[in-house]
C-alpha angles and dihedrals in degrees: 000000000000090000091049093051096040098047081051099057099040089054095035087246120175112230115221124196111183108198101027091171091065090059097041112041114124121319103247124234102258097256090155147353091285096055095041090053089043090062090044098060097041083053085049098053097043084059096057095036077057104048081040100116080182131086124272119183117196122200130190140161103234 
């Protein structure tokens, strides 16, 4: 995920993330490993969508 945002910002790249909603439902209660690292790497990736100067387009179908 650092490669992608960082190759994006060195060649003024848009990101785009199709079915956003997907990635971005509720973040679940940690009920397991799987939970807990799902929540890490949402975390992860708002942060780098944060620090991004670039631009990121979402899409969804909601």
């Amino acid at each position: 995920m650092n490669r992608i945002f960082k190759e994006a910002e060195q060649s003024n790249a848009i990101l785009f993330f199709d079915e956003a909603d997907a990635l971005f439902g509720k973040r679940s209660e940690v009920r397991d490993s799987h939970d807990r690292y799902a929540n890490i790497e949402i975390s992860y990736l708002l942060q780098k969508m944060e620090e991004n100067e670039g631009i990121v387009i979402m899409a969804t179908n909601l």
